[in-house]
Every structure is written in structure tokens, then in C-alpha cells.
BARO-345387 format. One record per residue (C-alpha): residue in one letter; x, z, y. Coordinates in steps of 0.001 Angstrom, whole numbers, plus 500000, padded with zeros to 6 digits. Example, Ala and Ser with C-alpha at 12.3 -4.5 7.8 and 13.67 -1.06 7.14 Angstrom:
REM residues 2
A512300507800495500 S513670507140498940 
***
This chain:
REM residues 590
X533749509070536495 X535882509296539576 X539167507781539662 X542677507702541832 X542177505919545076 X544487502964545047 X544228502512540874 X542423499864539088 X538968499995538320 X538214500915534567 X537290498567532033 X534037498501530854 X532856499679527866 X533238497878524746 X529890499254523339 X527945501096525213 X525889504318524198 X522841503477522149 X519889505541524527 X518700508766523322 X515214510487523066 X511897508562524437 X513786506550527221 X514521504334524054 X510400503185523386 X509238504717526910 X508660503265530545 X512529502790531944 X513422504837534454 X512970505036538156 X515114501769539487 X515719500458535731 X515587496566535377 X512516495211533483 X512969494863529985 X514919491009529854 X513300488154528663 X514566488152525240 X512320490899524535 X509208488851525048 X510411486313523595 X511202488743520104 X507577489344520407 X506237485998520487 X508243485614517416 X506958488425515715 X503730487449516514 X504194483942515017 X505679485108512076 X502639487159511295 X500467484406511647 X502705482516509299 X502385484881506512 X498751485260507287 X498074481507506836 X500606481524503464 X498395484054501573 X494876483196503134 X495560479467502300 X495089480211498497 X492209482489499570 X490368480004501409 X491259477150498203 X489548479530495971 X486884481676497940 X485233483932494933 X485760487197494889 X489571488188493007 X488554491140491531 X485351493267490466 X485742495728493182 X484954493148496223 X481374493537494555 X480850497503495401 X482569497763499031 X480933494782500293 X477816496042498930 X478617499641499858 X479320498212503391 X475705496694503187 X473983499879502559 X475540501945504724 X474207499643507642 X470658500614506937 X471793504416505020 X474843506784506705 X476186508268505419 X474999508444502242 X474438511652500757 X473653510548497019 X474360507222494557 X471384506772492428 X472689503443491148 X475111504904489150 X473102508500487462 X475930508774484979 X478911508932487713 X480075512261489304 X479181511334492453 X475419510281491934 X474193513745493090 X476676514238495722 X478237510853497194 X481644510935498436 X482976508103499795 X487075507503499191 X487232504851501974 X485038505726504715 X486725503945507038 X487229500197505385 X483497500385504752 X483308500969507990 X485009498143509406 X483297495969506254 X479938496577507968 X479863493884510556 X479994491006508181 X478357492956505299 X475197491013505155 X477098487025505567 X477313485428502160 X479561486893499250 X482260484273500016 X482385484616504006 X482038488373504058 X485116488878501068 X487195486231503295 X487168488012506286 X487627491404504932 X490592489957503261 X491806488470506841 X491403491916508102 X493398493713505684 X496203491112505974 X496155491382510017 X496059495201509925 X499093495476507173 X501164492816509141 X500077494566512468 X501396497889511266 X504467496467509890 X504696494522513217 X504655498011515039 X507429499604512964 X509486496812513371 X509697496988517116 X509761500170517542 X513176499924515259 X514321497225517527 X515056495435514751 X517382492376515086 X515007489059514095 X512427491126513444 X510366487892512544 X512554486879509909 X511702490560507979 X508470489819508768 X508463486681506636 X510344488662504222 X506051489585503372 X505451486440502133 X508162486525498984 X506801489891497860 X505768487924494247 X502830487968492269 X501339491363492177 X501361491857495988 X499838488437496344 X496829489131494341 X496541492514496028 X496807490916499590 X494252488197498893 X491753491112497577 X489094492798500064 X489948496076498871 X491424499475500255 X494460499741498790 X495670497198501674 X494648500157504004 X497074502332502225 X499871500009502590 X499081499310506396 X499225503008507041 X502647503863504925 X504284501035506777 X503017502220510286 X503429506356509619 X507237505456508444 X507991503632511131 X506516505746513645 X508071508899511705 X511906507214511500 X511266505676515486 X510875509260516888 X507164508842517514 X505290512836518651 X504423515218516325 X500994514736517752 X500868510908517104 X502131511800513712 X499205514379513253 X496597511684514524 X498117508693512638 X497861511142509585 X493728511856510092 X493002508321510001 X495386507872507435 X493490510319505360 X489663508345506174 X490889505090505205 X492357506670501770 X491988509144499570 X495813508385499341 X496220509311502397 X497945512469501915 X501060510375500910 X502035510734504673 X502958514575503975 X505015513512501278 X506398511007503541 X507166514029506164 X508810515934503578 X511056513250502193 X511968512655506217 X513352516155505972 X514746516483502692 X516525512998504356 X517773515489507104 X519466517917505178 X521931515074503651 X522655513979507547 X524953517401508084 X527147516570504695 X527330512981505661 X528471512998509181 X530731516703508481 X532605513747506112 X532682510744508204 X534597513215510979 X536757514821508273 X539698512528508829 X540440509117509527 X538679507639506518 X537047504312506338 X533588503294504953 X534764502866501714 X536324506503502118 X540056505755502241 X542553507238504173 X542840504115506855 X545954504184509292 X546015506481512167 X545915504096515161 X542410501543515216 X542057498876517352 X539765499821520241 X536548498283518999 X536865499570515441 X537492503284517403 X534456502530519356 X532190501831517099 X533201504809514928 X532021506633518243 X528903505484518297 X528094505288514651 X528707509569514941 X526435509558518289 X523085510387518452 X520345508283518718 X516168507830518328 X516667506867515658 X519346509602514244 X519594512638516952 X522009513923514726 X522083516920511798 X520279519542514163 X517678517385515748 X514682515839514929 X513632512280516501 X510075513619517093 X511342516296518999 X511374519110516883 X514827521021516634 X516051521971513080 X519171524211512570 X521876522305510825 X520994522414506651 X518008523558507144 X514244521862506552 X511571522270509906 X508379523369508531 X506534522509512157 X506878518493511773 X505565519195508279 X502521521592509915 X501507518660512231 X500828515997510079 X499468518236507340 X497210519770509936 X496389516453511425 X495215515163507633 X493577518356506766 X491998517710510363 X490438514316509004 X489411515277506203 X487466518443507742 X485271515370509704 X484573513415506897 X480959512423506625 X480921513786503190 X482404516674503475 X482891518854501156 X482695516717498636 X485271514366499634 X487962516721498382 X486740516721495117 X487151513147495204 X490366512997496482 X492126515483493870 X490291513310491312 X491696510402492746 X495243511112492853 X495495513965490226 X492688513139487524 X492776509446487066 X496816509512486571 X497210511500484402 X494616510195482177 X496383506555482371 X499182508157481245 X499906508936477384 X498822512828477590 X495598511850478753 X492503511109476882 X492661508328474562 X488918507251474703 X489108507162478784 X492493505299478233 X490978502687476688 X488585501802479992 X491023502014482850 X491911499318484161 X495358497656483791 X496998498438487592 X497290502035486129 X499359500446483475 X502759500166483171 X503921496328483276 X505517494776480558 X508857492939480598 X507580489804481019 X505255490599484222 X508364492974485827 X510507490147485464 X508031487557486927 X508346490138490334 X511787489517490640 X511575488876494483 X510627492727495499 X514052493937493833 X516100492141496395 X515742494299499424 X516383497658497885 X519352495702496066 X520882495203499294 X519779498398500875 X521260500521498304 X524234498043498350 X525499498074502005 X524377502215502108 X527061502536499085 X529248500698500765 X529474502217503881 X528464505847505035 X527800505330508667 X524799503730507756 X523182506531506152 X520955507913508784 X517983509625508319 X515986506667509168 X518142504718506520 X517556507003504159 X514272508221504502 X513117504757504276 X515647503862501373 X514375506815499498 X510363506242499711 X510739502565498435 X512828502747495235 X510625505806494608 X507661503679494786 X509296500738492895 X510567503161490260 X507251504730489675 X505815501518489730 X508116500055486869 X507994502807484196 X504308504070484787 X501800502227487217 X502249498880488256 X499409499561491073 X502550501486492872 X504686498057492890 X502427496679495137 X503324499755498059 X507281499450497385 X507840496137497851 X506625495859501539 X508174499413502119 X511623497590500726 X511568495296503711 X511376498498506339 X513798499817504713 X516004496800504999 X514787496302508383 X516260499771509448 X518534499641508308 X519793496101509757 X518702498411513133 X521030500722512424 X523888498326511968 X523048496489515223 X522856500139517162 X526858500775515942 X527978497631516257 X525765495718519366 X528375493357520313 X529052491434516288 X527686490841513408 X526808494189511873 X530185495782511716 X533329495108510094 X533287492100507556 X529625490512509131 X527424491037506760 X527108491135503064 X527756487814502481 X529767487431505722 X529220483841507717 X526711482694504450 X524483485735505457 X521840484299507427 X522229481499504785 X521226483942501752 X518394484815503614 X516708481441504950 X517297480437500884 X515609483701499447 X512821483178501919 X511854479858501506 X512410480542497392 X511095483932497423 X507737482243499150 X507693479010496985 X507691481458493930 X504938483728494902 X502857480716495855 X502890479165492255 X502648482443489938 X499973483588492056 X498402480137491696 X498656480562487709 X496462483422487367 X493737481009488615 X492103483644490998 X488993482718492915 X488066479848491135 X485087481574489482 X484150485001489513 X482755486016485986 X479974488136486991 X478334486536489690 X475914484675488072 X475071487048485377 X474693489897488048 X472300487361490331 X470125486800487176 X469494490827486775 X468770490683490616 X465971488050489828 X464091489232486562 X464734492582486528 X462322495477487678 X462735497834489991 X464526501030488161 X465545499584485189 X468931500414483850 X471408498716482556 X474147499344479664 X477598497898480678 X479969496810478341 X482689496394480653 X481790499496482957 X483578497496486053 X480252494954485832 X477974498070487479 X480178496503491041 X478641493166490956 X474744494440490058 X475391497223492613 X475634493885494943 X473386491149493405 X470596493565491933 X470593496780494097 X466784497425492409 X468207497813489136 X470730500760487851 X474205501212485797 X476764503227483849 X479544503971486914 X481371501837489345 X484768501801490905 X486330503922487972 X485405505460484572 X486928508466485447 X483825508902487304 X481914509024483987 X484315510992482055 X484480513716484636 X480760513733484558 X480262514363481000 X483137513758478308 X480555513719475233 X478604510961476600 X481762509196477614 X482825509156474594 X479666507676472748 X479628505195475594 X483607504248473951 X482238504456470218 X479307502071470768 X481310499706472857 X483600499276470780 X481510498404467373 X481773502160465659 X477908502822465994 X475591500418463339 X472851501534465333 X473771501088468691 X470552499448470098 X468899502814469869 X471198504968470721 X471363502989473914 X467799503152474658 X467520507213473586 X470818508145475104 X471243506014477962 X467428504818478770 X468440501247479972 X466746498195478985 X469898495118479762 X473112495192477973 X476195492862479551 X477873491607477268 X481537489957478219 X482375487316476479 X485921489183475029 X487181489409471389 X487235493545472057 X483147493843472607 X482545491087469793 X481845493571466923 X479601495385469551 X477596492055470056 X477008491055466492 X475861494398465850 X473369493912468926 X472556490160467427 X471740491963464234 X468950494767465869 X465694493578464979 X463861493435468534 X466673492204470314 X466761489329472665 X469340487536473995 X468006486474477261 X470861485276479464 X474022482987478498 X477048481673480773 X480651481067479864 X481542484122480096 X478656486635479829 X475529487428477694 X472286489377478664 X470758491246475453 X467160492370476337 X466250496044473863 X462628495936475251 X460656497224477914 X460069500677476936 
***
């Protein structure tokens, strides 16, 4: 701005403008300064940090190398056969699952990035697809945190290693569902960051052949939007009169900084364009929801899943997936298929919920500091605020498996929203007052991450993951004496995963999920239930006539003992095969 010839020069700024549109995550402009040294050295943090919480959950990993859970069985051995076999077209190791006619594969691409070390030993090959998982999650969260320009974005990133017991045991497993968190962590971040429609579209397609959750980034679009239309009422009331954050009538002169940063809490940013703008670029009308960012990254899923290698089939799977097997957790669904799923679909009890006390911090103080003042609630606030106590709710009353998405989503949403604080207030301590706690703020947080980490370390540790792996040696046995097309009769359906491996010669009931089998044929399903669990005196036969297999697998559990005394009791019986924990009834060659 010009000024009088003769006058003073102006003061500067107090707070400057936060940038707006891409100049904030592009190139800087044509004579800018190079981004300062701090930056790199925020990076090396970050970095450092990641390989921090890498080491803190691969550590216990490493200590016990077996596989954690059932499911490391089928996608390592999936990932074996689809070296020699892609894509596969049909699973004839499972003739009683939906998909043994017409193969669709839920996960194309983690068994895709499985196949390198597909053929090492069970131990190596599970250890570095759990490595991978945990890189590409921390990665992803990595990316979302600097394209927030998050204030000690390292110390949110060790926020990851306090996320309790449940998300331990899911981050030590080789399995998908670490795929699904990467990608919510990374379309969020890119979606509140003011990332393309187009990058949003693309990020979408792979989102969608990783998962067949992947359609979760539409909903994530939509709640972006729905966020939107709260931004107009918000900001009309912030500039309705001179009202603090608590939403008093404050006095009608402000000291200059307080003034300044009211300016630039009501000023658009990448972050926050304001009620009729979109950070990616798309203008909305004030109250209104855009439909095109919603097109994009619907188009871009609908895109991937148009390419999948099992296409059309894959869409079956997918509406099975997320529509099918939910609903039949839950109490309306059938009580015989109930019975089989396994317990992530399951609500937790008191006693677990409270033993995961560590995820309920973040969204405590998120939902805290956005009550307690309205500045912060920005779209990128709120959208992110909004997806994780949806997840953690959802995960609480119905399926526990939805815990283990909310908690990491809890620390972008804190992370954002400490972003947001530092853009309208750059030159203190987060506005007004410093932060919750004031001056003991950064000491809360050093004390809940070195407890929040101590206490994940030890329940995990409890559970005694790793140390064995029940089916292995049961599973390798079947591998060694049994023929070529001989079928087995699973107790516990989940121990078709480790034959699939260890005896690929031989076949099963259904792996990965007994929805599988259910959706196949409910009759049989429900005889499979009945015999399992004891109500069939003559069960011997009516596996051989009904389900032509040979083996039974018997898991040593109290709920298949009636089951095995009646199998004891079958003249012609055998039991060839006994471990700690399993027992291998031979009916007979027939």
C-alpha cells in the first residue's frame, strides 16, 4: 500500500495471511525464497518418528514370528498361486464357497504386492508383509500430515504407537484391512489439504483394488460436504457481533493481536476457502452440497473397479462384503451363520472397550477444544472430527473390527486440527489461553505418549500372539499324507486358510468368511452348524454323503467337544493326528 511521503513506514503485520489455493503445497512462486530449513528438518523428524513406531510394533512381531491370525494362511498362499495362475478365474479348493465357480478376489492389490516374497518361508514372508503394511499406513499418515503442515507433526505420528490393544494386533497382522486404514488416512488428508478432484478420483481407484472397502472414500466425500454446509452457519455467527469463542458478548475494543487473529481465523485458506468454496477447487454456492467433487471420486472408484481382473464378479463380492456379512453379525441376521463369524464383527464387551482406553483421548480433546471455541470448526476440523467418532461409535456398540480405523483417524483429526490453530494464531501457542492444559500441554502429551505406548506394549503382549500358531502343524500333516483331491470337513471353517497354504492338493469347506458358504447354499450351511455343533448322532455319514471329504479337524475347544465324542463313537473312525491343540479323525478312503 502506498503511503504519505514524509510519514513513517507501517508496522508490519502481526500475523500475516495464511496462503490461499495451491501456492500453499505447490512450487513457490517466481523469485520466492526456498522453503527454510526448518522444513527439512520437520521431515527428517517425521521420518524418524515413523521408523520409531515401525520398530515399537515390529519388535513384538519379530519376538514372536508365527502367523497372528488364520487369515495370514490364505493371502500368503493366495499370493503364491497367483505367481504361477492370474488372475484366477475359479477356487476349486473351496467347492462349497460362492466364489469357487467364479473367483473374485477382494484384495487384488495386497496380493499383489504379497507376491514377491510369496514363496520365502511362512515366518519371513508374514514378517515382511506385516513391515509393508506398517510402512504404507505410516507413509500415508506421513503424507496427510504434511500436507496439513501440522505443527510437530512427529509427535502425532508417535501418537500411532498408543493406539491400544486392538490396533496392535491388527498392525502386527499381514492382512488387508491395514490397506484400508492406509488409504482412509491418505484420501482424508488429501481431501481436507485441497488435493484435485482428479487426484481424488485416482486415489479413489486404487483405493477401491486394495479393498472391497474401498468405497468408504465416497462416504468420506460426502461427509466433506455435509461438513461444508455447517461452515456458512458457523462463520455467519462468528461475524455476528463481537462475541468470543465461548460466545459471549466480549468488550468492543481488542487488543491488536486478539483483532488480528479474529481476522485470520474468518479468512480463507487451503485448508478452509470459506462457505462458497471448495479446497479442491470446485465452487459450491453458500448452503448448498457440490455434486461434481462427489462425481469424481465416485467415478474414479467405479473407474477401478471397471479394471478389476475379475470383473464382473468383483461387485458381487463387494456388496457381499460390506452389505451381507454385517448384517448377518448383527442380531437380525441369521442365527446359525451368527454362530461362525468371527469375533471382530462383534461388538466388544466392557471389559475389552475399557482395556482400549488410549484411542478415546484424541477425539476427547478434539471434540473438547471444537466446543470450546468456534473458530476452529473448519471444514477440515470437522470433516475429520466427524469420520472418527463415527468410526469409534460404530465400533463400540456394533463391530469392534471398526475400532481399529477410528483410532488412527482420531490422531488426523487432532492433527488438523492443531493445524488449524497454528494457521490463526502463527505467532503463540494456539490462541488465547495456550493450549488445553496451557504451559503443562506439551507435558500431557510426552506423559500420554510414553504411557499410551507402555500400555499397548503389555496388553498386546498378554494375548500371547505369535508364539504358536494352532494350525500349522496340523495343516503340514494333511499336506504330507493326504492325496491329491481329497476333501476335508472343517470344524472351525477358518482352518480351510492354513490347508489352502500347507496342503494346496487337498480341498475344504470355505475360507476367509462363512458368509461365503451361507450365500452359497443356506440348507447345507446349516447342516454344516447342526453337525458341528453335536445335534447330528450320525454325523460321520452325513459327512461323507453330504460333504464327500475323507479328514475332519477337530479344534481342541469345549464348543466342538460333543461333535468329537460323537466322531470317537463312529465305528470306522480313526483318529490319526494329535497336537495340543488339534485332532485329525480319518472316516475312510471311500
Amino acid at each position: 500500500m502506498a503511503r504519505k511521503h514524509g510519514g513513517p513506514p507501517p508496522d508490519p503485520p502481526l500475523i500475516r495471511p495464511a496462503p490461499t489455493g495451491p501456492t500453499l503445497h505447490g512450487p513457490p512462486a517466481d523469485g520466492a525464497p526456498a522453503p527454510p530449513p526448518w522444513r527439512s528438518r520437520q521431515l527428517l523428524w517425521l521420518v524418524l518418528a515413523g521408523l520409531a513406531v515401525v520398530l515399537f510394533y515390529s519388535s513384538a512381531r519379530m519376538a514372536a514370528p508365527a502367523p497372528w491370525s488364520y487369515d495370514e494362511y490364505y493371502h500368503l498362499g493366495m499370493a503364491r498361486e497367483l505367481r504361477s495362475h492370474f488372475p484366477l478365474r475359479s477356487f476349486p479348493w473351496t467347492p462349497f464357497s460362492l466364489v469357487s465357480e467364479h473367483f473374485a478376489d477382494g484384495v487384488p492389490l495386497f496380493h499383489l504386492a504379497l507376491m514377491p516374497f510369496a514363496g520365502w518361508p511362512l515366518e519371513r514372508a508374514g514378517l515382511a508383509g506385516v513391515l509393508l503394511g506398517q510402512v504404507f499406513v505410516l507413509a500415508c499418515l506421513g503424507v496427510a500430515l504434511w500436507r496439513l503442515r501440522v505443527p510437530q507433526a512427529w509427535a502425532f505420528m508417535l501418537g500411532m504407537a498408543t493406539l491400544g490393544s486392538l490396533f496392535a494386533m491388527r498392525f502386527d497382522m499381514c492382512r488387508p484391512q491395514l490397506l484400508l486404514v492406509g488409504f482412509s488416512l491418505l484420501f482424508l488428508g488429501l481431501l481436507v489439504s485441497g488435493a484435485r478432484p482428479w487426484v481424488l478420483a485416482i486415489v479413489a481407484a486404487v483405493f477401491g483394488l486394495a479393498h472391497a472397502g474401498g468405497w468408504i472414500a465416497i462416504f468420506y466425500t460426502a461427509a466433506w460436504e455435509a461438513a461444508g454446509l455447517l461452515v456458512p452457519a458457523l462463520a455467519g455467527a462468528a461475524r455476528g457481533g463481537s462475541r468470543g469463542p465461548s460466545g459471549k458478548t466480549g468488550p468492543k475494543s481488542r487488543p491488536q493481536a486478539q483483532t488480528s487473529a479474529k481476522v485470520v481465523a474468518t479468512k480463507p485458506s487451503a485448508l478452509d476457502e470459506g462457505p462458497g468454496h471448495s479446497p479442491s477447487g470446485l465452487r459450491r454456492p453458500p448452503g448448498r452440497l457440490s455434486w461434481r467433487l462427489l462425481l469424481w471420486v465416485a467415478a474414479g472408484w467405479l473407474a477401478g473397479q471397471l479394471i478389476h481382473p475379475n470383473f464382473p464378479y468383483n461387485l458381487r463380492l463387494m456388496a457381499l462384503a460390506n452389505l451381507v456379512v454385517p448384517f448377518e453379525a448383527s442380531p437380525a441376521g441369521n442365527d446359525a451363520l451368527r454362530t461362525q463369524i468371527g469375533e471382530e464383527l462383534a461388538p466388544p464387551g466392557l471389559g475389552l472397550l475399557a482395556e482400549q482406553w488410549t484411542i478415546f483421548l484424541a477425539p476427547l480433546v478434539v471434540a473438547v477444544l471444537l466446543l470450546r471455541d468456534r473458530r476452529l470448526r473448519t471444514r477440515a476440523t470437522l470433516t475429520t472430527a466427524l469420520v472418527a467418532l463415527a468410526f469409534l461409535l460404530l465400533g463400540a456398540v456394533m463391530l469392534r473390527r471398526m475400532l481399529e480405523v477410528g483410532a488412527p483417524l482420531a490422531i488426523l483429526a487432532l492433527a488438523a486440527l492443531a493445524a488449524e490453530r497454528r494457521r490463526q494464531f502463527p505467532g503463540g501457542a494456539g490462541g488465547p489461553g495456550g493450549g488445553l492444559l496451557g504451559s503443562w500441554t506439551a507435558w500431557a502429551a510426552a506423559g500420554t505418549l510414553v504411557v499410551g505406548s507402555l500400555w499397548t506394549a503389555q496388553t498386546v503382549r498378554v494375548y500371547g500372539f505369535g508364539k504358536a500358531s494352532a494350525p500349522q502343524e496340523m495343516a503340514r500333516w494333511l499336506g504330507e499324507h493326504g492325496n491329491a483331491g481329497e476333501r476335508v470337513f472343517t470344524a472351525q471353517w477358518a482352518d480351510s486358510a492354513p490347508l489352502f497354504y500347507s496342503a494346496p492338493r487337498l480341498q475344504s469347506l470355505v475360507a476367509l468368511d462363512p458368509t461365503l458358504f451361507f450365500a452359497k447354499d443356506p440348507r447345507l450351511f446349516q447342516l454344516y452348524v447342526d453337525i458341528v455343533q453335536g445335534r447330528h448322532p450320525d454325523a460321520a455319514r452325513l459327512i461323507r454323503q453330504r460333504f464327500g471329504a475323507r479328514w475332519v479337524t477337530l479344534w481342541q475347544a469345549p464348543v466342538y467337544e460333543r461333535f468329537a465324542e460323537q466322531l470317537v463313537a463312529t465305528p470306522g473312525v480313526r483318529l490319526v493326528y494329535r497336537d495340543p491343540y488339534y485332532v485329525i479323525a480319518d472316516l475312510g478312503a471311500r
